[in-house]
LUMZA-194863 format. One record per residue: z negated, y, x negated of N, C-alpha, C in turn; residue number from 1. Coordinates in Angstrom, 1 decimal. Layout:
<lumgus>
      nup   nnorth    neast     caup   canorth   caeast      cup   cnorth    ceast   seq
        Z        Y        X        Z         Y        X        Z        Y        X   NUM
...
</lumgus>
This chain:
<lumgus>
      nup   nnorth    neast     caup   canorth   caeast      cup   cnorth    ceast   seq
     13.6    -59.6    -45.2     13.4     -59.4    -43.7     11.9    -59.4    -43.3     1
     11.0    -58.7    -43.8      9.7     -58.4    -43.6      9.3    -57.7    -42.3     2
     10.4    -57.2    -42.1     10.5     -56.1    -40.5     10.4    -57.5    -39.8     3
     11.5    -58.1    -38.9     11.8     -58.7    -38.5     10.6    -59.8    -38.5     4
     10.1    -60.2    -39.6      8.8     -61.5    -39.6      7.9    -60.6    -38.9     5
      7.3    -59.4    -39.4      6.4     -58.7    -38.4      6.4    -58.5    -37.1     6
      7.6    -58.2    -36.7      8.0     -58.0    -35.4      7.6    -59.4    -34.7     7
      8.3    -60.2    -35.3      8.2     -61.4    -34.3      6.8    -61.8    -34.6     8
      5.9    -61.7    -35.2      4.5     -61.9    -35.1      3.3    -61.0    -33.9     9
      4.0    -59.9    -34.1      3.7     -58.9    -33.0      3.5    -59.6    -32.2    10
      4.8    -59.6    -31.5      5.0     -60.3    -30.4      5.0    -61.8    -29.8    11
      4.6    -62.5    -30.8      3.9     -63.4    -30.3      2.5    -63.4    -30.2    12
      1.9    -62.7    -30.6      0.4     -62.2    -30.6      0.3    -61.5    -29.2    13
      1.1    -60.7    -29.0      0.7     -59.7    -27.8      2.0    -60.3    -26.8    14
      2.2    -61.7    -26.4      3.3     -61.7    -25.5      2.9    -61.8    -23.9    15
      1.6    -61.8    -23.9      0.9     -61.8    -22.5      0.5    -60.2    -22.2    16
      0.8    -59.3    -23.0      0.5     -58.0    -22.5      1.9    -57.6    -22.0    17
      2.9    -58.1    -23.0      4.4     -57.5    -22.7      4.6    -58.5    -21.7    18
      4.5    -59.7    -21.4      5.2     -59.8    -19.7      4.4    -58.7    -18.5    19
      3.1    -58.7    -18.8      2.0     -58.1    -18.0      3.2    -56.6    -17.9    20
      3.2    -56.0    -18.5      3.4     -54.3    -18.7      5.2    -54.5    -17.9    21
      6.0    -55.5    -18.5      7.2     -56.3    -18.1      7.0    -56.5    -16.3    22
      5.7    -56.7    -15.9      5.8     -57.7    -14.4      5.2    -55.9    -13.6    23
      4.6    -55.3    -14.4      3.7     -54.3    -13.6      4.8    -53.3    -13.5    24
      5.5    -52.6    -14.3      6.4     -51.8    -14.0      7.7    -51.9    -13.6    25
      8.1    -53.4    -13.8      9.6     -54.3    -13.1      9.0    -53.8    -11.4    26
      7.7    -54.4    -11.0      7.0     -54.4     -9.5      7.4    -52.9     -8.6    27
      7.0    -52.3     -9.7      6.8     -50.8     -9.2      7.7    -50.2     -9.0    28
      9.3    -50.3     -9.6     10.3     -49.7     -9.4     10.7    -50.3     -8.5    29
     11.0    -52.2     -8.6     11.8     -52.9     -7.5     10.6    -52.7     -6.1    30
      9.6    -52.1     -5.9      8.9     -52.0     -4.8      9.2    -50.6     -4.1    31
      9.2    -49.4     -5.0      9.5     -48.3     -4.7     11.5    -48.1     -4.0    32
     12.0    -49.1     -4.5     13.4     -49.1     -4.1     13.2    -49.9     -2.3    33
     12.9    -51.2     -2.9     12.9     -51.8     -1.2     12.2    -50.3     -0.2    34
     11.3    -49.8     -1.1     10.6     -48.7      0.3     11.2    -47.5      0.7    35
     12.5    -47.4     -0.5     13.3     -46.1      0.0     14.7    -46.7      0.6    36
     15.4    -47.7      0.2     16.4     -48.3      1.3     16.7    -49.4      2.2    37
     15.3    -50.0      2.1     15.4     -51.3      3.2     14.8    -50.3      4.7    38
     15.9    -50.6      5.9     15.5     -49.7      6.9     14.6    -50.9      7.6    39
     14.6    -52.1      7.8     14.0     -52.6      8.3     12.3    -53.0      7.6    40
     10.8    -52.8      8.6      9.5     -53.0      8.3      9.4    -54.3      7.3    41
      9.4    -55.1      8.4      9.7     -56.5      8.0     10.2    -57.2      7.2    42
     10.9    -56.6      6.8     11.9     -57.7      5.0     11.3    -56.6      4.2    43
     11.2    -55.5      5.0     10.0     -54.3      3.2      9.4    -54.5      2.8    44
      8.4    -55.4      4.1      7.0     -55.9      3.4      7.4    -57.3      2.7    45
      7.8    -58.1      3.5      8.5     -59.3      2.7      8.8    -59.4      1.4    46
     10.0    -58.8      1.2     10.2     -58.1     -0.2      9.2    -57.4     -0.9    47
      8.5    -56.5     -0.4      7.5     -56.1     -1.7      6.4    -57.3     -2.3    48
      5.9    -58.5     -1.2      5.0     -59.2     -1.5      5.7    -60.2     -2.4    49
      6.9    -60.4     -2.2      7.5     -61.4     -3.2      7.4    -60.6     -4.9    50
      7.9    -59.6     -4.7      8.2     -58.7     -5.4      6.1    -58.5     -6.4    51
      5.5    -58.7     -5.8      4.2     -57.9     -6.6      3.6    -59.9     -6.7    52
      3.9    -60.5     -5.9      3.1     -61.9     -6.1      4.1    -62.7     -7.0    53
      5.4    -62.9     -6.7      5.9     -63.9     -8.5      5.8    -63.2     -9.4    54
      5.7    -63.0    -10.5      6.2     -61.9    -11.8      7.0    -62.1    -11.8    55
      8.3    -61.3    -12.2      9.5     -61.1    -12.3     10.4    -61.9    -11.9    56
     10.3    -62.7    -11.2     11.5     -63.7    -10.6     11.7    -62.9     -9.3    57
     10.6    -62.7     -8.8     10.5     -61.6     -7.4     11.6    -60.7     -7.4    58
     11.3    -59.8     -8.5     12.1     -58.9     -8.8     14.0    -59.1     -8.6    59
     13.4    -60.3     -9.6     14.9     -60.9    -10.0     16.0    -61.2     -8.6    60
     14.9    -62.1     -7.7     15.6     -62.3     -6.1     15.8    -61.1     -5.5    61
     14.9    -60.1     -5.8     15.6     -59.2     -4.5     16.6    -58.0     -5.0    62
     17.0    -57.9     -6.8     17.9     -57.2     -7.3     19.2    -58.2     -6.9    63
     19.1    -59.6     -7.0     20.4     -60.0     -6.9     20.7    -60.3     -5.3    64
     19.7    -60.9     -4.5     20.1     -60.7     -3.3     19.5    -60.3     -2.3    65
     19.0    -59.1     -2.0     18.2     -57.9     -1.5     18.9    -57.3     -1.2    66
     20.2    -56.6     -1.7     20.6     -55.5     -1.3     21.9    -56.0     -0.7    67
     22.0    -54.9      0.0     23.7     -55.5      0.8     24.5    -54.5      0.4    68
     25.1    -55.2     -0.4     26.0     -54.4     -1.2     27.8    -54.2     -0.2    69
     27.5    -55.4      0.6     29.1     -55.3      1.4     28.8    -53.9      2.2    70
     27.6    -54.1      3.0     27.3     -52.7      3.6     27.3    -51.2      3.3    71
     26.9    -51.3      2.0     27.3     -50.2      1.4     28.7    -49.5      0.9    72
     29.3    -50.8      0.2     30.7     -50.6      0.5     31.5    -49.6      1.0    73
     30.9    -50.7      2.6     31.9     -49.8      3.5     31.1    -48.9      4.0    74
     30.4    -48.2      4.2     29.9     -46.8      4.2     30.3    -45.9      3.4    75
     30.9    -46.5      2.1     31.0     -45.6      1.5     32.9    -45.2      1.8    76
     33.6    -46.9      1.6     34.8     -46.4      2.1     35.5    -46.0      3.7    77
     34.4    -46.2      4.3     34.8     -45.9      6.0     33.9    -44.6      6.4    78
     33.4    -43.9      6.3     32.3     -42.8      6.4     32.9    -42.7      7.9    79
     32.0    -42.9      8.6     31.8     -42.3     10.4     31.6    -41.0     10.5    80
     32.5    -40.8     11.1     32.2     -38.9     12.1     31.1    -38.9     12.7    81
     30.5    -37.5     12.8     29.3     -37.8     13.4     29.6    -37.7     15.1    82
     29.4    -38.7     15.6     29.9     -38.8     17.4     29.3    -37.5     18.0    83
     29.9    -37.0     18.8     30.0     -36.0     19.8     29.1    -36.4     21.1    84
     28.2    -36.5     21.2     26.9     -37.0     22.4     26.4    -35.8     22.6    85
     25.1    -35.7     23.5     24.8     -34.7     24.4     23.5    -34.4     23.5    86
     23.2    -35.3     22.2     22.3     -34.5     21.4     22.4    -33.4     20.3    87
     23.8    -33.4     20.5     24.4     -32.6     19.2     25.6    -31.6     19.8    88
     24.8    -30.4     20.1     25.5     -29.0     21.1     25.1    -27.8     20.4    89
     26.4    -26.9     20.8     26.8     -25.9     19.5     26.1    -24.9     20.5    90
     25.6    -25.1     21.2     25.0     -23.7     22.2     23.6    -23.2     21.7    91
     23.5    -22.4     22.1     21.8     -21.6     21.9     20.9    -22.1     23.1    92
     20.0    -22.0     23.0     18.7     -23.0     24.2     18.4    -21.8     24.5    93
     18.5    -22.3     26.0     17.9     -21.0     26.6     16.8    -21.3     27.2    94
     15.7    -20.7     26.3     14.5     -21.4     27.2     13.6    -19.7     27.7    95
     14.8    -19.0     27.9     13.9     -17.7     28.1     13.1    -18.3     29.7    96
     13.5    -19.3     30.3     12.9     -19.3     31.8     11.8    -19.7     31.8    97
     11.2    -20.3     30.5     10.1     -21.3     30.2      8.7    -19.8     29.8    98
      7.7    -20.0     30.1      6.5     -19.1     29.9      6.5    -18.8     28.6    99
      6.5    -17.2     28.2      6.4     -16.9     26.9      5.8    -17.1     25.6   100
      4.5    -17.8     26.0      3.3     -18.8     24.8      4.4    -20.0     24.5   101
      5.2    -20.4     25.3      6.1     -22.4     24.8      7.1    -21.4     24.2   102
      7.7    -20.1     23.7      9.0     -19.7     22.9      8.7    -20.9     21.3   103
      7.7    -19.9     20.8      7.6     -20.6     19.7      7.4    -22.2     19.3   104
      7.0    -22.7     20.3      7.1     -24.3     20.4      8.0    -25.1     20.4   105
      9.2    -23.8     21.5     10.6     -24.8     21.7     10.9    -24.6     20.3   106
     11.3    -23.3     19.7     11.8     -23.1     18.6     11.6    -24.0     17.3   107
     10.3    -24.5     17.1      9.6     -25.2     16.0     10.5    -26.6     16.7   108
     10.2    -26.9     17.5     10.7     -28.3     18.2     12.3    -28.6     18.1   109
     13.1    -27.5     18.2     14.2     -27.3     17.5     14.3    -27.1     16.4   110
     13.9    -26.8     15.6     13.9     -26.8     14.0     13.8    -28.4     13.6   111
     12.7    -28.8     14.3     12.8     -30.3     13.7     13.9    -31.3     14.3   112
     14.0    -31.3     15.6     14.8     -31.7     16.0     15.7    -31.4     16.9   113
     17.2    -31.1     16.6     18.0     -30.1     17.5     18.5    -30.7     18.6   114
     17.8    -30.9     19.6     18.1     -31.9     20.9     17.4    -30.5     22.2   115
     18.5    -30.3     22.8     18.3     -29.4     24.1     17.5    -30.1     24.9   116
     16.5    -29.9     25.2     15.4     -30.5     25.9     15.1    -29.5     27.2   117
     15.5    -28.4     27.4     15.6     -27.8     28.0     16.6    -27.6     29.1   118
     17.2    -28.8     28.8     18.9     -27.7     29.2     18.9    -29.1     30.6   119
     19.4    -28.6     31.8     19.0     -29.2     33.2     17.9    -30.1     33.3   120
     16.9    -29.8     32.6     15.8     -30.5     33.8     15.1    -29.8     34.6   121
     14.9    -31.1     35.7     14.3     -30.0     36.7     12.8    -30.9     36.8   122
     11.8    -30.2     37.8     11.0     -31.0     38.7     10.7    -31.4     39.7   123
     10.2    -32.9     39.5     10.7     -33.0     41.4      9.2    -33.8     41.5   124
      8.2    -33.2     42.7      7.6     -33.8     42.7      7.3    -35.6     43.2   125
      5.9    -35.8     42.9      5.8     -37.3     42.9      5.4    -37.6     44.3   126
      5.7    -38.4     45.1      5.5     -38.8     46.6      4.4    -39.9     46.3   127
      3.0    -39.8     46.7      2.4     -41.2     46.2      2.1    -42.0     47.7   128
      1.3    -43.0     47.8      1.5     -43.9     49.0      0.9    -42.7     50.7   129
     -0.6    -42.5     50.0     -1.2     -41.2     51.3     -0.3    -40.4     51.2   130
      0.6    -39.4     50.5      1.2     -38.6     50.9      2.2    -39.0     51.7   131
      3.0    -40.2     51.7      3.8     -40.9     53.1      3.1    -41.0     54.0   132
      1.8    -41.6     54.1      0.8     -41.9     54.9      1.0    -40.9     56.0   133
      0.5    -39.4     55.2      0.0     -38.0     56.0      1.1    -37.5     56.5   134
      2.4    -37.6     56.1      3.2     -37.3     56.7      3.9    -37.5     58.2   135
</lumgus>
């Protein structure tokens, strides 16, 4: 068993580089995850600083209790319709009333976000204190 005695010599020789390489890239995955599914700021950062300040125990807390796994669950077995509200309409925007330079603005502005922004507002002017006054 010559393999085996070398190996374990290795590695007792270099076992401060392998937690090191062990704590740096454990950090980086469990940091890169809290930042793609924790929706909340505040436990992101929380969690990442636990996560890059213990070596791997960090890790270890926020794989076993970090995620909410009941929540996911049921998202996965209850999937919600998407509700029927006044930001989500099958109609075409009619912003031909709007000055011809804002077409392409509304349009870009729809593309990002498909919310009728156009569709009944009006303007009503502002009455300030002197204009009661003058009246």
């Amino acid at each position: 068993m010559p393999i085996f005695e070398v190996l374990l010599e290795w590695v007792s020789f270099h076992w401060v580089t392998i937690i090191v390489v062990l704590h740096i890239g454990l950090s980086a995955v469990t940091s890169l995850h809290v930042l793609l599914f924790k929706e909340n700021e505040r436990t992101s950062l929380a969690w990442i600083g636990l996560v890059i300040f213990s070596p791997v125990l960090g890790s270890l807390f926020y794989w076993l209790f970090g995620i909410n796994r009941i929540r996911r669950i049921a998202k996965r077995e209850h999937p919600q319709t998407l509700k029927q509200d006044f930001r989500y309409k099958e109609d075409c925007i009619d912003f031909h009333c709007l000055p011809e330079n804002w077409h392409s603005s509304v349009i870009a502005g729809y593309a990002i976000h498909p919310v009728n922004y156009v569709d009944d507002n009006s303007i009503e002017p502002l009455l300030t204190a002197i204009m009661l006054i003058l009246r």
